[in-house]
N, C-alpha and C positions, 0 to 999 in steps of 0.2 A: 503882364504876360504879352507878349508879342502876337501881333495881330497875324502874322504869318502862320503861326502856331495853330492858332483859331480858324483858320483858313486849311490848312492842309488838315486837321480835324473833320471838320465839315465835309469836305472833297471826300476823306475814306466813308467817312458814315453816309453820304451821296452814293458812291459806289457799291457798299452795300444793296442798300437797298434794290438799286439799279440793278446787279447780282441776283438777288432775292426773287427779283418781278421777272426774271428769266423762267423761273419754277414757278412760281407761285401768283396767279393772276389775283389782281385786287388784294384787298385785306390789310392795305397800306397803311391804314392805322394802328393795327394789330400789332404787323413788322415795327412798325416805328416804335412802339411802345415796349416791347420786350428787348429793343435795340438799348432804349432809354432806362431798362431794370439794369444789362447787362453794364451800361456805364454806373451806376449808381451801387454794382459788386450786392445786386439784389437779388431775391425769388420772386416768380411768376406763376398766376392760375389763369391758366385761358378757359373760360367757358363757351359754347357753341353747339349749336346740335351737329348732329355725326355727318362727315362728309364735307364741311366747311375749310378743309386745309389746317387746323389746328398742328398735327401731328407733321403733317408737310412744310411749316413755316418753321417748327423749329428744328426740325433739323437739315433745312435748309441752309440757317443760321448757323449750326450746327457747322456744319461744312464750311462755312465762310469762316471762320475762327479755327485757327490750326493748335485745336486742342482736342482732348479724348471724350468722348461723346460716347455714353451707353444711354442704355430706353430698359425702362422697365413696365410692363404691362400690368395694371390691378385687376387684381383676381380674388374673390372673397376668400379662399383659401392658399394666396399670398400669406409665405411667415416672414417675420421681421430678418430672419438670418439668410431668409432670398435676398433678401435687400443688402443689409450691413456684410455677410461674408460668415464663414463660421469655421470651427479649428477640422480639421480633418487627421487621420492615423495615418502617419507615412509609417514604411520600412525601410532604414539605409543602414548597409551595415549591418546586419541581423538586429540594427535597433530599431523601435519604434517610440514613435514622438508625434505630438500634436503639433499641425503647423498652421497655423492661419492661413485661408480661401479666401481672397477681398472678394465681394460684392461689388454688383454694380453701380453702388453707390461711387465706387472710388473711382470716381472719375472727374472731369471738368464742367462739362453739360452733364447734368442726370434731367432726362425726359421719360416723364409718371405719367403715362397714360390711362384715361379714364379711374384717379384718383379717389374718387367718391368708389369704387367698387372693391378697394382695399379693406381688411375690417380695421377699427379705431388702433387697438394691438399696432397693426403692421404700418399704419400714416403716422403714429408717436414713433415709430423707430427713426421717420427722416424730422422727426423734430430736433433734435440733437446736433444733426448733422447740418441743416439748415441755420440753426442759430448758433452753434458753437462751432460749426466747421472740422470737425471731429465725432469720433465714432467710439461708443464702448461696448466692448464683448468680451464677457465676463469681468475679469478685473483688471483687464487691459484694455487703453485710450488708443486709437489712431489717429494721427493728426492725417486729415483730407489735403493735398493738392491743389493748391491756389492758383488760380481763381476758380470758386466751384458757385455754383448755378442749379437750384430744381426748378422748371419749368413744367408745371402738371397740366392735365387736360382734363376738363370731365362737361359731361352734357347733362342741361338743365332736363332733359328728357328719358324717358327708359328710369322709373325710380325703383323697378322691380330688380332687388338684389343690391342696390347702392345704399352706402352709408354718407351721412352729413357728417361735413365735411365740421368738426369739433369750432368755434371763433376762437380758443385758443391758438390754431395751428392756421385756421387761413388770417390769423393779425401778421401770423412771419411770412405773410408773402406781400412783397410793397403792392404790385400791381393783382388787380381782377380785371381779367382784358377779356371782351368779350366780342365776339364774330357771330359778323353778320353777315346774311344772304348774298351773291354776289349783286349786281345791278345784270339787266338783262345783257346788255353789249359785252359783259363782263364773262358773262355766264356760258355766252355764243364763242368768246376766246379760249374757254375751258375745254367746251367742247368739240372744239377746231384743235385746237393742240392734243388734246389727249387719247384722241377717235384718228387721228391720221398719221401720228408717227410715234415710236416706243421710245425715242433717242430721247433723255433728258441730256440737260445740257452739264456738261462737265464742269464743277468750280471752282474755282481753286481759292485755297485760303489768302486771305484779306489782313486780318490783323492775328496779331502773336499774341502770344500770354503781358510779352514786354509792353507792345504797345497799349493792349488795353488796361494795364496796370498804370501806364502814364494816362491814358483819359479819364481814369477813373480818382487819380491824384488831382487831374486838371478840375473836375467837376466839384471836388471838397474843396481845393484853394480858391473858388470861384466868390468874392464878394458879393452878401446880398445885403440891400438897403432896409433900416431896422421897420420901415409903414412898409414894406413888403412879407418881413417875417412876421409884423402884428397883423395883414392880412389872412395869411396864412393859421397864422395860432386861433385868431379869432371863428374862422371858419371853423375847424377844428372843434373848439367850445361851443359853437354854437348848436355842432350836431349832439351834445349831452344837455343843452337847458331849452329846445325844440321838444319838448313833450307832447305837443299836441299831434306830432306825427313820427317821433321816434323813440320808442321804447329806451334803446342806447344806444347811447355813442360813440366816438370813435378814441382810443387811449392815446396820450401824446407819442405812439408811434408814431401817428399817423403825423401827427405834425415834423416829426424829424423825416418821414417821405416825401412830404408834401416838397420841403424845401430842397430835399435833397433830388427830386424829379423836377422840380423848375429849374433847376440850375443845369441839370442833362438835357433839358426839355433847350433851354437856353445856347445850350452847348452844340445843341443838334442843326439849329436855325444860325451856329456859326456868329451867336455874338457873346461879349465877356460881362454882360450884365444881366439879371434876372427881373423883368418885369409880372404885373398882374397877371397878365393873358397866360406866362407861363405856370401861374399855379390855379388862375382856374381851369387850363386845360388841364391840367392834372389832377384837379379835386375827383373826379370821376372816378381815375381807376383805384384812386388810391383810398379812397371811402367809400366803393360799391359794395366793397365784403363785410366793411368796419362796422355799418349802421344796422340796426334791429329795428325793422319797422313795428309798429304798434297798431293793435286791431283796426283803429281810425285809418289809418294809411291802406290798408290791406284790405279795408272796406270798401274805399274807392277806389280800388285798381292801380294804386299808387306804385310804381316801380322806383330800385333803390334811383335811380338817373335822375327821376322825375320829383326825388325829395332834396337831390343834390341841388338842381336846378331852382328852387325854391330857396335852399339856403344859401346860395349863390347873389339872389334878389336881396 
């Protein structure tokens, strides 16, 4: 592949970001990583407590990709057919007929806010659509609009009325991205921006359906070297025969993320080869959800980071 290619790649996802940091101060890791699901044709859970820009990052992103962007809000009495869509009774013609209502699932971005407060019912309804890209109500399939994306948010805090979140359903999200606090200087920019003027700044879309369909071809044609993917696989296995600190492990989903986000990870830094550093920066988000710590871990205070960081050693 032509290094030019690689280069004007990098420049948009540069500009992104650049775009991004107009709204949204800090959280540059966050941005970059849901930047790195969207090349990788993935889902995303951002975890953070409330007020951290979670909901403002993506659909910030949102706006920067000139695709259809709906939000839906969890609600413990959220039903599955606020989500998917459901048949409704027309009149035309003195006849009447059921027509199908799409939900706001049918969209490009779907942004599930505070997801944990969904009941299990209504979080299995975006299982379907998240893994199979498609939707069924009653005895008929809708095929979803390519490229589609759920991006959920939910806080480690407030457990009053929230449901856990099933490890079936958060294994279909590559990434568990988590926000953090701003830094003080960071925090005095929020504050200076958002206390002196109403005006957000206007964005205009960045990339097309075409063009992220080509990065996201470019990131799968991408060669990686085989002591890179035994890296990776080995990590992997290591988090299911680590017993002394993890319950369970991570399924070889996690190894076909691992590699498929160093190579986006690779892609992002604007070179055509995938090194170490790009998968252990990536072990993190892509094994925070997967691991099951074990009383021992839990005992010392051990956080999933801080077991990654261990099997990393």
């Amino acid at each position: 592949m032509a290094e030019k290619v690689f280069k004007d790649i990098m420049d948009t996802l540069q500009t992104i970001m650049a775009s991004a940091a107009k709204v949204v101060v800090g959280q540059t890791s966050a941005m970059k990583q849901i930047v790195l699901a969207l090349l990788c044709d993935s889902n995303v859970l951002i975890e953070g407590y409330p007020g951290l820009a979670k909901t403002l990052s993506v659909r910030t992103l949102a706006q920067l990709m000139d695709m259809k962007f709906s939000r839906i809000q969890g609600t413990p009495d959220l039903m599955p057919s606020d989500i998917t869509g459901t048949y409704v009774l027309e009149e035309k013609d003195g006849k009447r007929d059921f027509k199908f209502q799409q939900g706001p699932v049918f969209a490009n971005i779907v942004l599930f806010d505070e997801i944990n407060r969904a009941s299990p019912k209504t979080q299995s309804a975006l299982l379907e659509a998240m893994q199979e890209k498609q939707v069924t109500v009653g005895n008929k399939t809708f095929k979803l609009d390519k490229p589609f994306f759920v991006l959920a948010t939910m806080n480690p805090i407030e457990q009053e009325g929230t449901m856990v979140l099933p490890e079936a359903q958060s294994d279909r999200f590559l990434f568990k991205i988590k926000t953090d606090y701003p830094s003080f200087e960071e925090e005095i920019e929020i504050v200076s921006r958002y206390t002196e003027s109403l005006k957000i700044p206007d964005l205009k879309p960045l990339v097309t359906k075409e063009n992220l369909a080509k990065m996201q071809d470019i990131v799968r044609k991408m060669p990686v070297a085989n002591d890179i993917k035994k890296f990776a696989v080995e990590l992997v296995t290591k988090s299911r025969t680590r017993k002394e600190l993890i319950e369970y492990g991570a399924s070889p989903r996690a190894s076909i993320g691992m590699i498929l986000a160093a190579k986006a990870n690779a892609l992002f830094e604007g070179r055509n080869y995938v090194t170490k550093d790009d998968v252990q920066e990536m072990a993190f988000p892509i094994l925070r959800h997967r691991i099951i710590l074990n009383f021992e871990a839990e005992r010392n205070n051990f956080s999933e980071d801080d077991v990654i960081r261990y099997l990393l050693k």
